[in-house]
MDAnalysis code that builds the backbone (N, CA, C; Angstrom):
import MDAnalysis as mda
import numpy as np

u = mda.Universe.empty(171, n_residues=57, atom_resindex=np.repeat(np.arange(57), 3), trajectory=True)
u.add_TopologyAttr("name", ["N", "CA", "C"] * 57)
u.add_TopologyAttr("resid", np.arange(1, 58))
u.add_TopologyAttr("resname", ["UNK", "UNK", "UNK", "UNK", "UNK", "UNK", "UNK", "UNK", "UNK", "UNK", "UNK", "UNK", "UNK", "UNK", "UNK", "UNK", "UNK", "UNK", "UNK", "UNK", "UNK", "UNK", "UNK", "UNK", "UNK", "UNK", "UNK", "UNK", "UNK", "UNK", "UNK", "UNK", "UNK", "UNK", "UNK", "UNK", "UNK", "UNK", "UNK", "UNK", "UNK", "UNK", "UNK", "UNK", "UNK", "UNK", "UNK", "UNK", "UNK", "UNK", "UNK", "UNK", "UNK", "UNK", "UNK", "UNK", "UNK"])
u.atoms.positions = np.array([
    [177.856, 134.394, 134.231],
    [178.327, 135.141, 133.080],
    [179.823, 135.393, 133.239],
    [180.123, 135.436, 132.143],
    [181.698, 135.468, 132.317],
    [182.480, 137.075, 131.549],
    [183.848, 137.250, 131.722],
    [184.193, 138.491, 131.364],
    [185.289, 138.245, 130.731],
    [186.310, 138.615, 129.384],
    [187.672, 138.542, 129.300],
    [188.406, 140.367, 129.393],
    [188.863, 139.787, 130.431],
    [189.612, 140.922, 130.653],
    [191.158, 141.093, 130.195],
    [191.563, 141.960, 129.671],
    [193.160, 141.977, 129.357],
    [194.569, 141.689, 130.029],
    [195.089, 140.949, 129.929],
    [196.006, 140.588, 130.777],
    [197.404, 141.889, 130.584],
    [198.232, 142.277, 131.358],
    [198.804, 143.242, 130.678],
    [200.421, 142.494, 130.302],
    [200.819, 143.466, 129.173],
    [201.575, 142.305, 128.353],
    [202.886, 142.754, 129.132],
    [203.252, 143.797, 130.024],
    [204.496, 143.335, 131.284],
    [204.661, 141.838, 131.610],
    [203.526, 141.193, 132.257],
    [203.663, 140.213, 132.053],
    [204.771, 138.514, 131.532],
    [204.514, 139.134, 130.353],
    [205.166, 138.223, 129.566],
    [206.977, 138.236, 130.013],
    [207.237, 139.628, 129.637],
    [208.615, 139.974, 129.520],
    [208.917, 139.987, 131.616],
    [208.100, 140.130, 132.346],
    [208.501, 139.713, 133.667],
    [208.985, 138.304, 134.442],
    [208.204, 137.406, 133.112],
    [208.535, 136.068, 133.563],
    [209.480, 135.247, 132.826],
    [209.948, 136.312, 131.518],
    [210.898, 135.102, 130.682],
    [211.745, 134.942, 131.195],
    [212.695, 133.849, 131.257],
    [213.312, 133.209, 131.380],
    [213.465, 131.802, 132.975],
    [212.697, 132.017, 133.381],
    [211.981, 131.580, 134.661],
    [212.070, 130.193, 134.719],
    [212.527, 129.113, 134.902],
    [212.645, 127.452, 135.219],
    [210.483, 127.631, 134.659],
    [209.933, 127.830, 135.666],
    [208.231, 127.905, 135.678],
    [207.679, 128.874, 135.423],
    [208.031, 128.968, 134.523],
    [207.081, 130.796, 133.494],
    [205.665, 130.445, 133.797],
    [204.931, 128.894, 133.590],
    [203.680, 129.179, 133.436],
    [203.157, 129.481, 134.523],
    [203.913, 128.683, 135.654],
    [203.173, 128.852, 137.004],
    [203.365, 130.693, 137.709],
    [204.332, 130.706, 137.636],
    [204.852, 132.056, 137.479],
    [203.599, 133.173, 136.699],
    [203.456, 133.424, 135.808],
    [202.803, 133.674, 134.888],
    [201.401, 133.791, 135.466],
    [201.086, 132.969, 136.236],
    [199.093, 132.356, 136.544],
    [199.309, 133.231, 137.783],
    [200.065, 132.609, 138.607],
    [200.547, 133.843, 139.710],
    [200.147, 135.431, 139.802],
    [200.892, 135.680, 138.755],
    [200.845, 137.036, 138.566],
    [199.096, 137.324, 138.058],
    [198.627, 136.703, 137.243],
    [197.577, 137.185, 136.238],
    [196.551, 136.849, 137.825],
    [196.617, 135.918, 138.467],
    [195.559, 135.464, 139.630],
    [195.545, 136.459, 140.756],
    [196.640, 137.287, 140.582],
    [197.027, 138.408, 141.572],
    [196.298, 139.825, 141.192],
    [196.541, 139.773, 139.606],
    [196.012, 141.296, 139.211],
    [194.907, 141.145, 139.418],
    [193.738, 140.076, 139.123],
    [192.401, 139.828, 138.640],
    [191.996, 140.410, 140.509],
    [192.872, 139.543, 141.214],
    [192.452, 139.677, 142.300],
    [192.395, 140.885, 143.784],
    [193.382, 142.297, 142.668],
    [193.845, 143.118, 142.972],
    [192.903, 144.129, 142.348],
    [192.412, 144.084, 141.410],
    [192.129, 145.001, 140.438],
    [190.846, 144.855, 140.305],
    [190.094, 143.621, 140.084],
    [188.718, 143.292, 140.550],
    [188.248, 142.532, 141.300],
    [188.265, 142.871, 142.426],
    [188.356, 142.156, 143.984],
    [186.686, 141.533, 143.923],
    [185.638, 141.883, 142.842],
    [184.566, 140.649, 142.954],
    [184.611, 139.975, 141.690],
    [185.450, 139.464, 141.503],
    [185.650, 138.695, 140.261],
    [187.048, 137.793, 140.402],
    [186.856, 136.389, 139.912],
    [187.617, 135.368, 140.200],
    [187.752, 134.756, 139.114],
    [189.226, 134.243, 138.874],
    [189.720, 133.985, 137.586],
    [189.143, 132.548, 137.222],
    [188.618, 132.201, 136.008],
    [188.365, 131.019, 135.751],
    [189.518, 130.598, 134.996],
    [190.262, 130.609, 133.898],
    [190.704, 130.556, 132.744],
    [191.948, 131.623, 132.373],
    [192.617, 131.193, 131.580],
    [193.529, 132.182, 131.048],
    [193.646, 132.085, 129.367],
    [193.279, 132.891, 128.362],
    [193.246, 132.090, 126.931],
    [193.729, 133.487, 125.835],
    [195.420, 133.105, 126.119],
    [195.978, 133.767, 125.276],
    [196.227, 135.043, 126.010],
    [196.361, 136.245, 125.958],
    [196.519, 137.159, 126.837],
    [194.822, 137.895, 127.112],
    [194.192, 137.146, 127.250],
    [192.856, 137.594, 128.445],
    [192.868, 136.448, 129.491],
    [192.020, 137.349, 130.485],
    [191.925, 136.267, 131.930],
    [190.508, 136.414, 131.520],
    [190.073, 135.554, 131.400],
    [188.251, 134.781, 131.978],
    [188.212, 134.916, 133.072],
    [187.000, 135.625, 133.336],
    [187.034, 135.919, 134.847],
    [185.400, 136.068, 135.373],
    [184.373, 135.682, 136.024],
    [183.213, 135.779, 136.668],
    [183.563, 136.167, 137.912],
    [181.829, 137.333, 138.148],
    [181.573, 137.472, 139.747],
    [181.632, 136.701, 140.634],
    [182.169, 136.364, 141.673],
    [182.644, 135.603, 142.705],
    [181.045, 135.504, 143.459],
    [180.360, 134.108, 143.648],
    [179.442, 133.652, 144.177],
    [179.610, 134.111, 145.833],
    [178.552, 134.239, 146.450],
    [178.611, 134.816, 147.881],
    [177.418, 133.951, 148.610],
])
């Protein structure tokens, strides 16, 4: 099962102007998901939500 969680829109304005905004960008969002809901792992990014499922064990 999957979840969209909100990406927060700091974000955006943290990475403009960046040579690699997107990679930049996944970085950050792969960090919060992974900070913030430590059993849940990002699948996806679509638009400002992260797709995100419980991490298999």
């Amino acid at each position: 099962m999957t979840y969209a969680v909100t990406i927060p829109y700091c974000y955006v304005w943290l990475t403009k102007g960046y040579e690699n905004r997107g990679v930049l960008f996944k970085h950050y969002v792969e960090s919060y998901v992974k900070r913030t809901y430590p059993e849940m792992e990002l699948v996806k990014i679509q638009g400002m939500k992260a797709i995100v499922r419980r991490r298999e064990e």
